[in-house]
C-alpha positions as CSV (number, residue, x, y, z in Angstrom):
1,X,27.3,6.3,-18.5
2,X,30.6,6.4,-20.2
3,X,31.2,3.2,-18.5
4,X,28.5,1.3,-20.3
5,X,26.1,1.8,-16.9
6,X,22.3,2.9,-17.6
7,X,21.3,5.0,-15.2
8,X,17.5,5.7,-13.6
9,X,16.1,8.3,-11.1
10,X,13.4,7.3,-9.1
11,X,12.8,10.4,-7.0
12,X,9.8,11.8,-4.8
13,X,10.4,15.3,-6.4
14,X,8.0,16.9,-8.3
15,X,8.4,16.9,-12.0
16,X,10.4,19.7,-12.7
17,X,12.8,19.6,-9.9
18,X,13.8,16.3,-11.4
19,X,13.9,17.4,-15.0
20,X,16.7,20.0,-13.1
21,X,18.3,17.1,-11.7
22,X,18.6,14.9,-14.7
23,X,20.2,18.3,-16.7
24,X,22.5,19.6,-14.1
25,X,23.7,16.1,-13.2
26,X,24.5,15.6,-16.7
27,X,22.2,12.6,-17.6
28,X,20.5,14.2,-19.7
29,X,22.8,15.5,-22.4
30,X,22.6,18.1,-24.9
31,X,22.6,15.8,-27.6
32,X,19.5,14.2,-26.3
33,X,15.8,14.9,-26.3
34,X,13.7,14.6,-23.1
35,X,10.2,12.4,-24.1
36,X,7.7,13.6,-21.1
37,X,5.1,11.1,-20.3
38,X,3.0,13.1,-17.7
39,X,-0.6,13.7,-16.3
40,X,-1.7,11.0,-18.8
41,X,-5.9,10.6,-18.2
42,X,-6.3,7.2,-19.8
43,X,-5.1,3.6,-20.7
44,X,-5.0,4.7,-24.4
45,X,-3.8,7.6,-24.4
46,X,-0.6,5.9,-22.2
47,X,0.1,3.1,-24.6
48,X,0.1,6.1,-27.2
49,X,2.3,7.4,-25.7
50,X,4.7,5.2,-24.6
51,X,5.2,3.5,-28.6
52,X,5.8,7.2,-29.3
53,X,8.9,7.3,-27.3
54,X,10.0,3.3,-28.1
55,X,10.0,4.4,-31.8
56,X,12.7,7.0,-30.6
57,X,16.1,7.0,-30.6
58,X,18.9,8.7,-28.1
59,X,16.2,9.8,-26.0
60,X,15.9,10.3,-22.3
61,X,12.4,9.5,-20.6
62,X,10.6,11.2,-18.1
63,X,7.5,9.7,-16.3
64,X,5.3,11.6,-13.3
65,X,3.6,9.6,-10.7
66,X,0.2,9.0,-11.5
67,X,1.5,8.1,-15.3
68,X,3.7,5.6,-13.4
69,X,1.0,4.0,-11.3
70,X,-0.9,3.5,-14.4
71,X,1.5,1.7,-16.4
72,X,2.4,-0.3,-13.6
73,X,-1.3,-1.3,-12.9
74,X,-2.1,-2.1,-16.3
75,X,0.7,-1.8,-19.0
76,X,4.0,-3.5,-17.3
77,X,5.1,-5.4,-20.3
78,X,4.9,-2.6,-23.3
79,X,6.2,0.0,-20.6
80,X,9.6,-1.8,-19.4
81,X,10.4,-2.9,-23.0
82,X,11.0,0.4,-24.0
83,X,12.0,2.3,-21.2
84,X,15.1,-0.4,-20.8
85,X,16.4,0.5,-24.5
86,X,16.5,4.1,-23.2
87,X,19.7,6.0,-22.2
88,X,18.5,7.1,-19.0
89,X,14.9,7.2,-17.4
90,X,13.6,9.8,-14.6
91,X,10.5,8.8,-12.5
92,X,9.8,11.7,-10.4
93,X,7.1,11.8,-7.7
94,X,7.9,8.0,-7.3
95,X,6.5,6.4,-3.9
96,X,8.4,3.8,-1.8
97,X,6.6,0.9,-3.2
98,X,7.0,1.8,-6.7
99,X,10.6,2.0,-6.3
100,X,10.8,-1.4,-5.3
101,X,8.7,-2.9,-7.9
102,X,10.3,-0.6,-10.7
103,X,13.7,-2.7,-9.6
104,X,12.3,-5.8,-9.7
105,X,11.0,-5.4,-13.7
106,X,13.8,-3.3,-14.8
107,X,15.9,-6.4,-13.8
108,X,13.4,-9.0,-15.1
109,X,12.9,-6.9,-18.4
110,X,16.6,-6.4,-18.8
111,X,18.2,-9.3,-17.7
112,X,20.8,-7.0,-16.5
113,X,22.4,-6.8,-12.7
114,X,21.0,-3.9,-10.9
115,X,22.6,-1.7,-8.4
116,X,20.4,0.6,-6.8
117,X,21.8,3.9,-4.2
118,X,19.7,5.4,-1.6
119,X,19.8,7.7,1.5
120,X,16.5,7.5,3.0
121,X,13.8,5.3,4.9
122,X,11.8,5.6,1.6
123,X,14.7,3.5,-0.7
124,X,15.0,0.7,1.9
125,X,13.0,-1.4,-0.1
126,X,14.5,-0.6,-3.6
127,X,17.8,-1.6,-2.1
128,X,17.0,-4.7,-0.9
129,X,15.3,-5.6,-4.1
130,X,18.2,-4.7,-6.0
131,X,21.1,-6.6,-6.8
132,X,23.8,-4.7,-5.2
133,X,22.2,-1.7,-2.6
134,X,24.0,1.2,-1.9
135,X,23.4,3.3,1.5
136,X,24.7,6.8,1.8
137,X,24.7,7.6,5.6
138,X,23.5,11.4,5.7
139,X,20.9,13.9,6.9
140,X,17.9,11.5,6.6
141,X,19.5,8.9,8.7
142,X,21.1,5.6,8.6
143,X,18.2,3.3,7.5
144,X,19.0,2.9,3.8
145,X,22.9,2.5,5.1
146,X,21.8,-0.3,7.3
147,X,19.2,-1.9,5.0
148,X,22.4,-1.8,2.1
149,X,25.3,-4.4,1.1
150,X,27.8,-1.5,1.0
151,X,27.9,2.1,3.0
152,X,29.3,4.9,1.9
153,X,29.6,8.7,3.2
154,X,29.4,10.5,0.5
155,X,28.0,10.0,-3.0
156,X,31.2,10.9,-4.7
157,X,32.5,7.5,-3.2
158,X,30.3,5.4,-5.5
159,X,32.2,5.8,-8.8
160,X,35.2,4.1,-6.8
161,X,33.2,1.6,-5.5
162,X,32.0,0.5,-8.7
163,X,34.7,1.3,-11.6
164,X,37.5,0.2,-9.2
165,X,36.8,-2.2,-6.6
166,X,34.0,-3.6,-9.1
167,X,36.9,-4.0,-11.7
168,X,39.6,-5.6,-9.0
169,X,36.6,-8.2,-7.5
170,X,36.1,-9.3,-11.2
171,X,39.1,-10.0,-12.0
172,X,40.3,-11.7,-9.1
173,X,36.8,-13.8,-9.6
174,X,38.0,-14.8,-12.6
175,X,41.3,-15.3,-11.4
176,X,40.1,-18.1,-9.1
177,X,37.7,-19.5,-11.4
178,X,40.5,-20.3,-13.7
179,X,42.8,-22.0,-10.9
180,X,40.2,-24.0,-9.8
């Protein structure tokens, strides 16, 4: 984050196990509010919902499943716009497919490159969509390492891959683009 790099968690957990996750990874930080858009019943109630939390500032948002699904089906547009302006979003009991297609708008809506990191069968297809896919190679196997562009062992490994070697390959980009 200190690096200018938004970060999201899509993530099968339930909804409080990833409200943990996005507090004890430091994501969420004290300074920040948590907006919870959760067990939502229907269409209006969602678009409420979701201009409440684009009218609010320094604010981390936090969408369930079946919330998800719904803006997805029906409210793409008014849903990506502000959940791209946020500091960090959490999607928790997230499937496979709506990993995917959660890449594929955050990078339409944000016009941004998109990294995404995964360890499991179930993030194959968000790291392919993504711009840059990640694999850990871990307990759950070696399908999201073998479906990625790069592999690491461990997760620590990924702020090296990016701040550093992400830096170096820059610069010597730009390096050759100025020779030639």
């Amino acid at each position: 984050q200190e690096a200018g790099i938004k970060v999201w968690i899509l993530t099968g957990d339930k909804v409080e196990t990833a409200k943990c996750i996005s507090i004890s990874t430091g994501l969420k930080t004290v300074s920040q509010e948590m907006f919870e858009i959760k067990e939502v019943k229907g269409d209006l109630e969602l678009v409420n919902k979701i201009n409440d939390f684009s009218n609010r500032m320094n604010t981390v948002l936090l969408i369930d499943g079946s919330s998800l699904t719904r803006a997805l089906e029906n409210h793409q547009k008014i849903f990506f716009e502000a959940a791209v302006r946020a500091p960090a979003v959490v999607c928790a009991r997230c499937l496979p497919t709506q990993k995917a297609i959660i890449t594929e708008m955050v990078k339409k809506f944000s016009n941004k490159r998109v990294a995404c990191i995964g360890d499991g069968g179930n993030d194959v297809g968000m790291i392919q969509s993504a711009d840059l896919g990640i694999g850990i190679v871990g307990k759950e196997g070696k399908q999201a390492s073998l479906a990625s562009d790069f592999s690491v062992y461990e997760f620590q490994y990924i702020k090296t891959l990016i701040l550093w070697h992400g830096r170096l390959y820059y610069k010597n980009a730009a390096k050759l683009s100025q020779f030639v």
